[in-house]
DRENSE-445574 format. One record per residue: x, y, z of N, C-alpha, C in turn; residue in one letter. Coordinates in steps of 0.02 Angstrom, whole numbers, plus 32768, in hexadecimal, padded with zeros to 4 digits. Layout:
# residues N
XYZXYZXYZa;...
***
This chain:
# residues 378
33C6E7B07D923401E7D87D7F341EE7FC7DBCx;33E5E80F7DD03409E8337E173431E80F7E58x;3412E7D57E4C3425E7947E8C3465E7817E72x;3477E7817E1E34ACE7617E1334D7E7B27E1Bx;34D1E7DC7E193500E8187E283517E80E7E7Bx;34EBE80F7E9234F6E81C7EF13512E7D47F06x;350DE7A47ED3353EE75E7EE03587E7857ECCx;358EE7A57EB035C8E7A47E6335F7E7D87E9Ax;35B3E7F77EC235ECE83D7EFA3605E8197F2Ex;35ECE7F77F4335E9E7D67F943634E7AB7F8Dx;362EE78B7F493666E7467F2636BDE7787F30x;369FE7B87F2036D5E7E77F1136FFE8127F48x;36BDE80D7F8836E5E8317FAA36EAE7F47FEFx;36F5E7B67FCE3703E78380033744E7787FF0x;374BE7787FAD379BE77C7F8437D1E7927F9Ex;37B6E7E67FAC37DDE8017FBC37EDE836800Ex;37BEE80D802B37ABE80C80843801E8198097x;37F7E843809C3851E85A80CA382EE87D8110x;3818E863812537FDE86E816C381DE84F81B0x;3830E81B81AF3852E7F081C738A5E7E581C7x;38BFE7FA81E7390CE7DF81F4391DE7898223x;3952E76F81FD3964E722821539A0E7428240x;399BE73E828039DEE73B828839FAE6FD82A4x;3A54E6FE82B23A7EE6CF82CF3AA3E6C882F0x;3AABE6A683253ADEE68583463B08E6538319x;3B42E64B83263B84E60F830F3BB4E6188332x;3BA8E5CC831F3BFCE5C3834E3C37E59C8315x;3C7FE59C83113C9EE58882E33CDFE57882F7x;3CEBE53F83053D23E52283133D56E50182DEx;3D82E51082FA3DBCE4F782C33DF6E4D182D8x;3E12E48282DA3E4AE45D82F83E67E44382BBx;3EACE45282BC3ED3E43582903F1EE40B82A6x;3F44E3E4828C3F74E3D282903F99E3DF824Dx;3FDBE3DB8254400AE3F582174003E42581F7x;3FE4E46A820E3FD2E4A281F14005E4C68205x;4036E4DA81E24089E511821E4052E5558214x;405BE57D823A4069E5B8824F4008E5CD823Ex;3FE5E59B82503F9DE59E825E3F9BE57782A7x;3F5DE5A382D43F5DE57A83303F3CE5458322x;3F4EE51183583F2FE4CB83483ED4E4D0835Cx;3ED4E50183693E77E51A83853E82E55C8371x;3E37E543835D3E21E58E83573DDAE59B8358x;3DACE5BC837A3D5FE5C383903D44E5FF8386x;3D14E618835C3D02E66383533C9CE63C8361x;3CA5E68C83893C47E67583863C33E6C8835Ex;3C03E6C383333BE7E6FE831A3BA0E70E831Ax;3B94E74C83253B2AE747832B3B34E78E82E8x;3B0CE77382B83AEBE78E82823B27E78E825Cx;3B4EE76D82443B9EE77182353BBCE7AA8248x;3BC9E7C0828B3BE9E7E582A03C05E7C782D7x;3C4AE7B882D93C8AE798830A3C72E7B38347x;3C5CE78783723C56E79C83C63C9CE78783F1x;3C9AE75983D83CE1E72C84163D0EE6FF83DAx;3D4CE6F783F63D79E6E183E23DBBE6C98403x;3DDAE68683EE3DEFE66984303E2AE637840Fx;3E5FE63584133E85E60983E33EC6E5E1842Bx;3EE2E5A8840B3F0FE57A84463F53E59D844Ex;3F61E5E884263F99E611843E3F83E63A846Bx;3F3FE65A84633F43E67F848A3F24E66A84D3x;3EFAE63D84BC3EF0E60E84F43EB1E645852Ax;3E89E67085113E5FE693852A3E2CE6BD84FCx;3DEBE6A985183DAFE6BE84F03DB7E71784E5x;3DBEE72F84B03DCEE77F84A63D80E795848Bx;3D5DE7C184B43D22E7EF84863D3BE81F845Bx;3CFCE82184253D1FE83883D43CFDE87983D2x;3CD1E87683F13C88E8BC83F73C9CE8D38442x;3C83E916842F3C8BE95784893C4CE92A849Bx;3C24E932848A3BDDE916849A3BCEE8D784AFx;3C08E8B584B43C01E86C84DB3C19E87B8514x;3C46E89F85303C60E8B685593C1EE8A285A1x;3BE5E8A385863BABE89685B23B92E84D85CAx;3BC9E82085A63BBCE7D985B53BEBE7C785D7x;3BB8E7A2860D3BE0E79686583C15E7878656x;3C45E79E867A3CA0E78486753CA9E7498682x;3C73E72F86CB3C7CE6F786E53C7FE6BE86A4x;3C4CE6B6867B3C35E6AA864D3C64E69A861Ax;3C8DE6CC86063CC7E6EC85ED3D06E6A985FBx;3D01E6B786343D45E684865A3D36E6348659x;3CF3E627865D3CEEE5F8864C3CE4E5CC8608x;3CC8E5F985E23CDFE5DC858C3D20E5D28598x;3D59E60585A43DA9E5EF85A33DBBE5BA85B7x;3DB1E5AA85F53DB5E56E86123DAAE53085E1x;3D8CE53585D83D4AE50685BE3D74E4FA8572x;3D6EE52085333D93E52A84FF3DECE5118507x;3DFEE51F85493E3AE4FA85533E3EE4A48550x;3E01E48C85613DF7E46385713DDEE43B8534x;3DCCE461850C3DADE45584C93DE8E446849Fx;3E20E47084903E42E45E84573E62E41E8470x;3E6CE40C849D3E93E3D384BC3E68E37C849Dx;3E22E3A084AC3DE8E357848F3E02E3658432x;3DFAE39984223E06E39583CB3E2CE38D83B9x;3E6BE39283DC3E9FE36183D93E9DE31E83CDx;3E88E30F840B3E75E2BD83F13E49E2B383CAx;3E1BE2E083BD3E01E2C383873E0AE2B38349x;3E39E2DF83383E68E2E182FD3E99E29282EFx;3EA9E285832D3ED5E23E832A3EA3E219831Fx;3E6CE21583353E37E1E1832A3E17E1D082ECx;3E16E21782D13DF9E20282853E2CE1F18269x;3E7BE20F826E3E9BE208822F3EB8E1A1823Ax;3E99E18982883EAAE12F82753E54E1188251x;3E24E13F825C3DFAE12F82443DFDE12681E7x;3E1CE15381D23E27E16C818E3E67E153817Ax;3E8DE11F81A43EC2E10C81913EFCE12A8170x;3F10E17481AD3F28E1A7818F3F72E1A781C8x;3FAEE1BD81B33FE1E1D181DA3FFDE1FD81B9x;400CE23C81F04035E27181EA4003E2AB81C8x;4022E2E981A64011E30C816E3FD1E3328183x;3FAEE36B81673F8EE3A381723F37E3768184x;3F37E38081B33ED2E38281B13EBEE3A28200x;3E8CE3AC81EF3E44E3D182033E18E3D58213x;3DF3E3C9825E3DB2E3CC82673D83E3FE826Bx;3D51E40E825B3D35E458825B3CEBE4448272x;3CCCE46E82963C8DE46282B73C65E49782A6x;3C3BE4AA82963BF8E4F582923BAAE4DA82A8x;3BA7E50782D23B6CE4E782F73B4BE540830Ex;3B1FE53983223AD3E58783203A94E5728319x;3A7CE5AC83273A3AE5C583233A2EE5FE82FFx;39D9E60182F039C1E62882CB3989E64582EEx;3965E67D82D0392FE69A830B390AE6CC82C5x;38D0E6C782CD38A0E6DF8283388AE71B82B6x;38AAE75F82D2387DE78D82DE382EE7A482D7x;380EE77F82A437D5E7A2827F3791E75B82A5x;37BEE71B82A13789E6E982A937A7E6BB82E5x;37E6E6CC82F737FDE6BC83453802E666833Ex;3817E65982F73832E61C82D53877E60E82E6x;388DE5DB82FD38C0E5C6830C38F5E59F82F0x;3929E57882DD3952E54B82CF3999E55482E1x;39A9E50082E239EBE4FC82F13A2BE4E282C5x;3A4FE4DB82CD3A8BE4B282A23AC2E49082C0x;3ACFE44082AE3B1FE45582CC3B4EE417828Ax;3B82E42D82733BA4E3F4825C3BE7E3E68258x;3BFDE3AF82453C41E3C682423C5EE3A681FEx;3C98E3AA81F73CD8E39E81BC3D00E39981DEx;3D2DE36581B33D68E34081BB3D8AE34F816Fx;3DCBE35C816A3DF9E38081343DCEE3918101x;3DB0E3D980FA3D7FE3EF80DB3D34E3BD80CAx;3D2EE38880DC3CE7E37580B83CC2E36280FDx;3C78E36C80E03C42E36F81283C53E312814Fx;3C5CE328818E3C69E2D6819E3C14E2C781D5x;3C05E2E981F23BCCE2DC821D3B9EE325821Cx;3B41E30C82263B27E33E81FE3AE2E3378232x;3ADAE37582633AA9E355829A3A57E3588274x;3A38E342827A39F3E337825839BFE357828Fx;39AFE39D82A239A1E3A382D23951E39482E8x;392BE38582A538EBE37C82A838D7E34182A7x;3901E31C829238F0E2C982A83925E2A182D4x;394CE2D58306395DE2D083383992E2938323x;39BEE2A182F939E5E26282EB3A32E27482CDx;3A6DE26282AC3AA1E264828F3A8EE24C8249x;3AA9E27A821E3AC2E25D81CA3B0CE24D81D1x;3B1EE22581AE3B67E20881993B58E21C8158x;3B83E23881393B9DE25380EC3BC2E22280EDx;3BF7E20B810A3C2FE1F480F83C36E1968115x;3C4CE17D810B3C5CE13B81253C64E121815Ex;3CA5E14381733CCFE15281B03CA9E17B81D5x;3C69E1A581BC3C32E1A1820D3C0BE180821Cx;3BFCE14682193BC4E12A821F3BC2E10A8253x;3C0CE0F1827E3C22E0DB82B73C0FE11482DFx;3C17E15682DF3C0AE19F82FF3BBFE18A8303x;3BAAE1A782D33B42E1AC82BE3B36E16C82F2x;3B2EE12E82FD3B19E0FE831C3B17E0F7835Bx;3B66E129836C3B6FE130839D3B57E16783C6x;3B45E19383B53B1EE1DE83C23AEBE1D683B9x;3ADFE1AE83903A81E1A283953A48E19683D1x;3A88E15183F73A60E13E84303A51E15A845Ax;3A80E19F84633A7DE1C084A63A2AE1F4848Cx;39F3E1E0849C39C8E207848139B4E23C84AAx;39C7E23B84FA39BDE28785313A02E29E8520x;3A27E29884ED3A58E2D384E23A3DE2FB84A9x;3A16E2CE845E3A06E2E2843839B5E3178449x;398EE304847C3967E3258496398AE35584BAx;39B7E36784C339D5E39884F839E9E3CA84B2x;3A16E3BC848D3A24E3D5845B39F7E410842Cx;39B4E3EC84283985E41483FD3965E4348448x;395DE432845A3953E45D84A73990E49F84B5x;39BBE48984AE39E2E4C3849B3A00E4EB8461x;39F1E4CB842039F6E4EB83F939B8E51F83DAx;398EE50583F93941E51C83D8392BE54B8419x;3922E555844A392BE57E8484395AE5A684A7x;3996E57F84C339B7E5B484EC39EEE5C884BFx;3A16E5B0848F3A3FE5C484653A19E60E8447x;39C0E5F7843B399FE64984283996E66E8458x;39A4E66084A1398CE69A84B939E1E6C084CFx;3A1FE69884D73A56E6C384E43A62E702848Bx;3A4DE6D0844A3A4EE702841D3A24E7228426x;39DAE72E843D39B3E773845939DEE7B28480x;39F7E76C84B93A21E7A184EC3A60E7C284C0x;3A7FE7AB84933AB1E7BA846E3A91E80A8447x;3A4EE7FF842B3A42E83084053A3AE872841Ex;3A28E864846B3A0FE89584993A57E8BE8493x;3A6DE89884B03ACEE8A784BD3AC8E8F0847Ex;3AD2E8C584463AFCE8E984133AA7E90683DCx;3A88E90C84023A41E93883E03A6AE97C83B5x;3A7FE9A583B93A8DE9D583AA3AB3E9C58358x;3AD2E99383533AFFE97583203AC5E94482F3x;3AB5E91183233A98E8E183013A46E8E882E8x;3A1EE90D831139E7E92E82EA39E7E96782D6x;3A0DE98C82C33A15E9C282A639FCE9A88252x;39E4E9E4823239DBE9F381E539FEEA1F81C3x;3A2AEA0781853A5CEA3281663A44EA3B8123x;3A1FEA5F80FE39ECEA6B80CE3A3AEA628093x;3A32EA2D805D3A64EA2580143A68EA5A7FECx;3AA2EA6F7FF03AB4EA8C7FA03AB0EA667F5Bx;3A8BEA8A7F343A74EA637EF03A9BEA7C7EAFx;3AB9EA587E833AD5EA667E5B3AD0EA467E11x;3ACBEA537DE23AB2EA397DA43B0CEA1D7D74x;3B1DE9F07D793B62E9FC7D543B56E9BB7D0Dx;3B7BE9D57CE63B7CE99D7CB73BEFE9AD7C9Bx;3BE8E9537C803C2DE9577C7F3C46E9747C2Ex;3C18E9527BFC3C28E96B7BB53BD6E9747B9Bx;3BCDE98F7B713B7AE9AA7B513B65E9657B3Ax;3B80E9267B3A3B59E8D07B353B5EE8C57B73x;3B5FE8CC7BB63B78E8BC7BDD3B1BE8BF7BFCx;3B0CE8897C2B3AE0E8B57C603ADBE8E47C76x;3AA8E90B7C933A9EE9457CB63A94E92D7CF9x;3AC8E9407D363ACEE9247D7A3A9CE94A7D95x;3A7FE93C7DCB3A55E96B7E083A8AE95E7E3Ax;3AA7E98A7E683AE2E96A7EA23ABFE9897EDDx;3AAFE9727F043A90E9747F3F3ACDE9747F7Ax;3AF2E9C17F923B25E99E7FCE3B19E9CA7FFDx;3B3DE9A380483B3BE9DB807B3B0AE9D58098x;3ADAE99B80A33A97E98F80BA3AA2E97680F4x;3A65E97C81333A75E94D813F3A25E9428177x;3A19E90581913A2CE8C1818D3A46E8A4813Fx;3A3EE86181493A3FE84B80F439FFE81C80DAx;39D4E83480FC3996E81980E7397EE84A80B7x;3991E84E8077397AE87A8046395BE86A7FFFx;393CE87A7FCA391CE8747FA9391CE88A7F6Dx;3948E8857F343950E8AB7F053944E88B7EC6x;3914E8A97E8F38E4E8A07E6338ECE8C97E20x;38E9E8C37DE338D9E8D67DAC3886E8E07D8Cx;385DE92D7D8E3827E9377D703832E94A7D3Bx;3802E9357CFB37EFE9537CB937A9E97B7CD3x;3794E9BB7CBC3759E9CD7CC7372EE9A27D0Cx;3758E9BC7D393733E9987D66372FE95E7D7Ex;373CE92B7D643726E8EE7D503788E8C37D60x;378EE8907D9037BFE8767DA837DBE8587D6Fx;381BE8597D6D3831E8257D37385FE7E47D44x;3851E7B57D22386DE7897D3D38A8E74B7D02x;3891E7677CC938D3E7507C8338FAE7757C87x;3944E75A7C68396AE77A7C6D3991E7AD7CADx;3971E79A7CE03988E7C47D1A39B1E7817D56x;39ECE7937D5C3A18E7657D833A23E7997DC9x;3A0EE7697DFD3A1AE7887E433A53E76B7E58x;3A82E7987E853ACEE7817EAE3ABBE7747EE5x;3AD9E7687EF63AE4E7587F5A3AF3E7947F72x;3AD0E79F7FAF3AF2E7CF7FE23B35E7BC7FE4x;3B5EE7CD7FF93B89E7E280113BA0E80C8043x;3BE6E80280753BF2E84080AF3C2BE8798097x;3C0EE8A180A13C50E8E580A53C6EE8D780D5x;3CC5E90C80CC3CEEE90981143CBBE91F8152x;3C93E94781503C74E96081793C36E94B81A2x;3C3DE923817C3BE7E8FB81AE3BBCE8F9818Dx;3BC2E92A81603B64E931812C3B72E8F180E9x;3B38E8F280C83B4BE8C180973B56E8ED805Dx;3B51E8C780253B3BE8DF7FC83B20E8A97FABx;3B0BE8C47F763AEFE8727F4D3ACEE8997F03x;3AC8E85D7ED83AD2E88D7E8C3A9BE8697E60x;3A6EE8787E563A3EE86A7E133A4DE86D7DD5x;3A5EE83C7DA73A55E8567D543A2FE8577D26x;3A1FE87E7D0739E0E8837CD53A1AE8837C8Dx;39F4E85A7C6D3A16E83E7C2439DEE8767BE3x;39F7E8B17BC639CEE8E57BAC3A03E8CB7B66x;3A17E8957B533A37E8A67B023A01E8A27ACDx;39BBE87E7AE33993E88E7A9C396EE8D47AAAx;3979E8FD7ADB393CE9377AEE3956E9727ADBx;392DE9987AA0394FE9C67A8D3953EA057ACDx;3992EA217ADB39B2EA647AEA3973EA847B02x;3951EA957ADA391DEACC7AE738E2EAB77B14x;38DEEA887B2C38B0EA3F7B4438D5EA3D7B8Ex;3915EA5E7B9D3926EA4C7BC838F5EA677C1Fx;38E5EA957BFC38CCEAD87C3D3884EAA87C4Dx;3878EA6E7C31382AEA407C4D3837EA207C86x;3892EA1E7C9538A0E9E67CB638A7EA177D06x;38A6E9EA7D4638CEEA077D8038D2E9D17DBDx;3905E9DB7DD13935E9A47E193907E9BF7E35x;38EFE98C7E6838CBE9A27EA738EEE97E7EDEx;38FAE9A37F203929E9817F5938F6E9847F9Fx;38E4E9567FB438B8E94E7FE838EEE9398037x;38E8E960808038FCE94180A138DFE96A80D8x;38E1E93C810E38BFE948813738C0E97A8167x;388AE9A3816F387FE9E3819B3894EA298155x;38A1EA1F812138B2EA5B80FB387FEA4B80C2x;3858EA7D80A4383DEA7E80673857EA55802Ex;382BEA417FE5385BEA0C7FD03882EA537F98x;38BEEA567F8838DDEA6A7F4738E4EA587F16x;38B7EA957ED738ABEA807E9738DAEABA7E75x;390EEA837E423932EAB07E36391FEAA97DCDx;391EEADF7DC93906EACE7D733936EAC57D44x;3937EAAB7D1B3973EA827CDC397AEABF7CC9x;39A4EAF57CE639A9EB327C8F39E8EB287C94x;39F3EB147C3B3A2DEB0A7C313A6FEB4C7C4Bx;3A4DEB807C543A99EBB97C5E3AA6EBA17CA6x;3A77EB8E7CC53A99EB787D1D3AB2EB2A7D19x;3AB2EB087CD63AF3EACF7CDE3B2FEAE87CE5x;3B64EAB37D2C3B99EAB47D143BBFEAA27D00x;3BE6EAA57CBF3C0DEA757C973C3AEA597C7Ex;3C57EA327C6F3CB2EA317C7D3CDAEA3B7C3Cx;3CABEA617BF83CC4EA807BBF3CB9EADF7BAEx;3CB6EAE37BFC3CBDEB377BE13C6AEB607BCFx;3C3CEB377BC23BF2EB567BA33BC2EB607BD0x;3B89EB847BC23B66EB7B7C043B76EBB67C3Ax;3B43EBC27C5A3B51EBF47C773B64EBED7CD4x;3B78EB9E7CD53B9FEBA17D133BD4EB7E7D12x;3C0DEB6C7D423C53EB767D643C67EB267D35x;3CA5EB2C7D2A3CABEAEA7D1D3CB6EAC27D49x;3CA2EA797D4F3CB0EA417D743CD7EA1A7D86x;3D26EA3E7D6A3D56E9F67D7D3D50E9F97DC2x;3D5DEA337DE63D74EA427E2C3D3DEA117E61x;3CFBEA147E4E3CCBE9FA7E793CE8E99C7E71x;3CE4E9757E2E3CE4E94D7E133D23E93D7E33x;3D4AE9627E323D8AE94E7E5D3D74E9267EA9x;3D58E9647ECC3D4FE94D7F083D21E91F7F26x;3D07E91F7EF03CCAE8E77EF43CEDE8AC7EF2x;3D0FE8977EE23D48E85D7ED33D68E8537EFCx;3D81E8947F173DABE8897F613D88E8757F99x;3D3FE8967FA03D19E87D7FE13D03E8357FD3x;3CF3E8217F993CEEE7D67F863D27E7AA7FA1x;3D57E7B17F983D9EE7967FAB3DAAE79C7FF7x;3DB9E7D7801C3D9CE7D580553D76E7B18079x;3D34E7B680653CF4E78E80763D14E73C8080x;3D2CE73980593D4AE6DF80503D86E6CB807Cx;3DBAE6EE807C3DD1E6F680B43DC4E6ED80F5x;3D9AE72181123D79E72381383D4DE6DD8162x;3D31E6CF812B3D0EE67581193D44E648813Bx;3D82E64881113DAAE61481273DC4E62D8165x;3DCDE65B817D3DEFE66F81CA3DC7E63981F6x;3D8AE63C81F03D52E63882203D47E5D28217x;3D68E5CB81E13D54E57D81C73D31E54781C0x;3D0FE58D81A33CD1E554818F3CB9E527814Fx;3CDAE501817E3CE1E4BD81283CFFE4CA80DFx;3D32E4F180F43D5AE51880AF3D9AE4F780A3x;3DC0E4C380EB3DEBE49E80E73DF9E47180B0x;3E05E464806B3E16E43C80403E60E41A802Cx;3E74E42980673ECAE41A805C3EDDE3DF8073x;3EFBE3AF80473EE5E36080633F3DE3478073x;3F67E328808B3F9AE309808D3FA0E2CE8061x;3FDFE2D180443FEDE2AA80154015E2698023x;4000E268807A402DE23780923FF8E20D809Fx;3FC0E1F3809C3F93E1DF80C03F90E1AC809Dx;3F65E17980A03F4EE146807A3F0CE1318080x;3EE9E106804E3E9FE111803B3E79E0F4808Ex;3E38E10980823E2AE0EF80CE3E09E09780BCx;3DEDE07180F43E0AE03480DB3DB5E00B8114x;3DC7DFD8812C3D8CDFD781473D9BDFAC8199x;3DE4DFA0819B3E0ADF7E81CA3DE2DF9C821Dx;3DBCDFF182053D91DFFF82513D52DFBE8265x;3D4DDFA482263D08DF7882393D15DF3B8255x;3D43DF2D824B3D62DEF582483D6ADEFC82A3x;3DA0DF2982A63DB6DF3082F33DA9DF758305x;3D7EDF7F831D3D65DFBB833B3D96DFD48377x;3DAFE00F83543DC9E035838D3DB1E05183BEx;3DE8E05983ED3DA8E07B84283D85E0A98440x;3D78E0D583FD3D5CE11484043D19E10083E7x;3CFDE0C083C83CD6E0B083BA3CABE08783D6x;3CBDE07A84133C86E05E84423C64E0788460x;3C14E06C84683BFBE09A84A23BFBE0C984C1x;3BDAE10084B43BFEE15A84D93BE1E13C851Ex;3C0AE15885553BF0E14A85AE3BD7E19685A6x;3B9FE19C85C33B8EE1D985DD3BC7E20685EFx;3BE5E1F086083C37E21E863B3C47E22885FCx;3C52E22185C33C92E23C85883C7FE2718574x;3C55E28E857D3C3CE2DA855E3C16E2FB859Dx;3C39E35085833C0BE37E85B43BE3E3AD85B5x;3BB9E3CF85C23B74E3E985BD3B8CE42485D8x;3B70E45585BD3B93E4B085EF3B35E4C785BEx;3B31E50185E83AFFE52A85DB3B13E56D85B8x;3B64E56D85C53B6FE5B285943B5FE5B18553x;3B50E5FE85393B34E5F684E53B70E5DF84C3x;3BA6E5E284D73BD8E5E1848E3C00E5938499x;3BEFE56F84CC3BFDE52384C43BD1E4FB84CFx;3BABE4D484A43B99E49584B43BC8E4658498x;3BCEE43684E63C07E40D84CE3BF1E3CC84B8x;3BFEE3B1848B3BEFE36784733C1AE3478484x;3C00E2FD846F3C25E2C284833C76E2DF846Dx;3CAEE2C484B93CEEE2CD84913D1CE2BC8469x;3D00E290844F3D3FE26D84253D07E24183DEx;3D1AE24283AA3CE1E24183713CE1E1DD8379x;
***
């Protein structure tokens, strides 16, 4: 009995281990044609989703987004620009290349690239990413652990075959995504320590929308967003009836995120057994108890504030949030031209010449964190 208890604790507090922060590097590129009054490039790199650099083909120069980058070398600086100049010019063509690949003329499309690293503070665990899309859907998908290309799509498989062979690029690749991509986001964190490891202890709030409605736990204003939020009966975790949300970002940097507990068969008086618990790291965990007078509710009862006003804004930072998403473009492009025609198979037949053999010379290699350049032309 006792062995199965000290199993039953150990199970429980591996659950909910908020000891550990993931953080990130990304990078996010964006090339379009037929888009009016959007730049034909556009490149944002971010560490922990917070905008470091940003760089578009109007303005034609890498801009820092943080005081606190201000500490990364200019030289450095000038040469992403360079370099990014040099970049929208290849996504250019790349754009012509898929759209004869796809048997496409004229009309709106899109290449989009997202590629990073990851870094496990706690176990000094690593990973990388990189992929891309072509008019919103995934077109090439790097496989970084079996050192290879996925084709999702048809029209990559001429790409994948062709990227495959080069295997001291694909060894170079996980060499830099799994190492030095982690150690400039180390150096990144150092930079902006004050921001990025900082702890912002959540405001907790109990709201419900009508008396059938769930009873919310709202967890906001936290921050990292490695957080942990839970429904106890007497102690004891619950796990029916309880629907967890997604984090989410505030305008501000911190997150929110919302638990529901479903109480329509539990009588009223039953409520005070229950309590949100919010776990995050470096702060005690917060246990806040179900009494019904500290719900707040959006019919007037109850002894706290009503909820449209929060519920409002909660909607707005949701909306925002998405926004935000598509600025940065990451694979949110779904806007297809109606001029195009189906794709066909006439590439197999006669291979164009973007499909022969990559020469070593067609792609270039830089050591800065915010470009690794791949092959140029898909």
């Amino acid at each position: 009995m006792e062995m199965k208890a000290l199993i039953g604790l150990l199970l429980l507090v591996g659950c909910h281990g908020v000891s550990s922060v993931i953080h990130s590097l990304k990078f996010f590129y964006t090339a379009s044609s037929g888009v009016s009054n959007f730049p034909e490039f556009v490149y944002v790199a971010m560490v922990d989703e917070l905008q470091i650099h940003y760089y578009d083909s109007n303005s034609q120069k890498v801009e820092v987004k943080q005081s606190w980058m201000d500490q990364f070398p200019r030289e450095e600086l000038e040469r992403d620009t360079r370099i990014l100049q040099g970049e929208q010019q290849d996504y250019k063509v790349s754009i012509e290349n898929l759209k004869r690949r796809f048997n496409q003329t004229g009309g709106v499309h899109m290449v989009q690239r997202m590629s990073g690293c990851e870094w496990d503070d706690e176990d000094d665990t690593t990973d990388g990413y990189q992929q891309f899309g072509y008019d919103g859907e995934d077109f090439i998908v790097l496989d970084l652990k079996n050192l290879r290309w996925i084709a999702p799509t048809p029209q990559a498989v001429i790409t994948k075959l062709r990227w495959d062979q080069n295997r001291g690029y694909l060894q170079y690749q996980k060499n830099y995504y799994t190492k030095e991509c982690v150690d400039w986001l180390k150096k990144f964190l150092t930079y902006g320590k004050s921001t990025l490891q900082r702890t912002e202890r959540p405001e907790v709030s109990l709201l419900q929308r009508r008396p059938s409605s769930p009873v919310v736990c709202h967890a906001t204003g936290f921050y990292p967003d490695r957080v942990v939020v839970f429904w106890r009966r007497d102690g004891e975790e619950l796990y029916e009836h309880v629907d967890h949300g997604e984090v989410l970002p505030n305008p501000d940097g911190t997150f929110q995120v919302s638990v529901d507990l479903d109480l329509a068969e539990v009588p009223r008086e039953d409520w005070r057994r229950y309590e949100c618990v919010v776990q995050l790291k470096g702060i005690e965990d917060i246990s806040t108890r179900l009494d019904p007078a500290l719900v707040r509710t959006n019919w007037g009862r109850g002894g706290g504030n009503d909820i449209t006003t929060p519920i409002i804004i909660i909607i707005i930072i949701a909306v925002l949030a998405a926004a935000a998403a598509a600025a940065v473009g990451v694979f949110v492009y779904k806007k297809r031209s109606g001029s195009h025609s189906s794709s066909g198979n006439s590439e197999e037949q006669s291979p164009a010449p973007e499909a022969q053999p990559l020469n070593t010379d067609s792609f270039r290699v830089r050591l800065s964190p915010s470009l690794l350049v791949l092959q140029k032309f898909f």
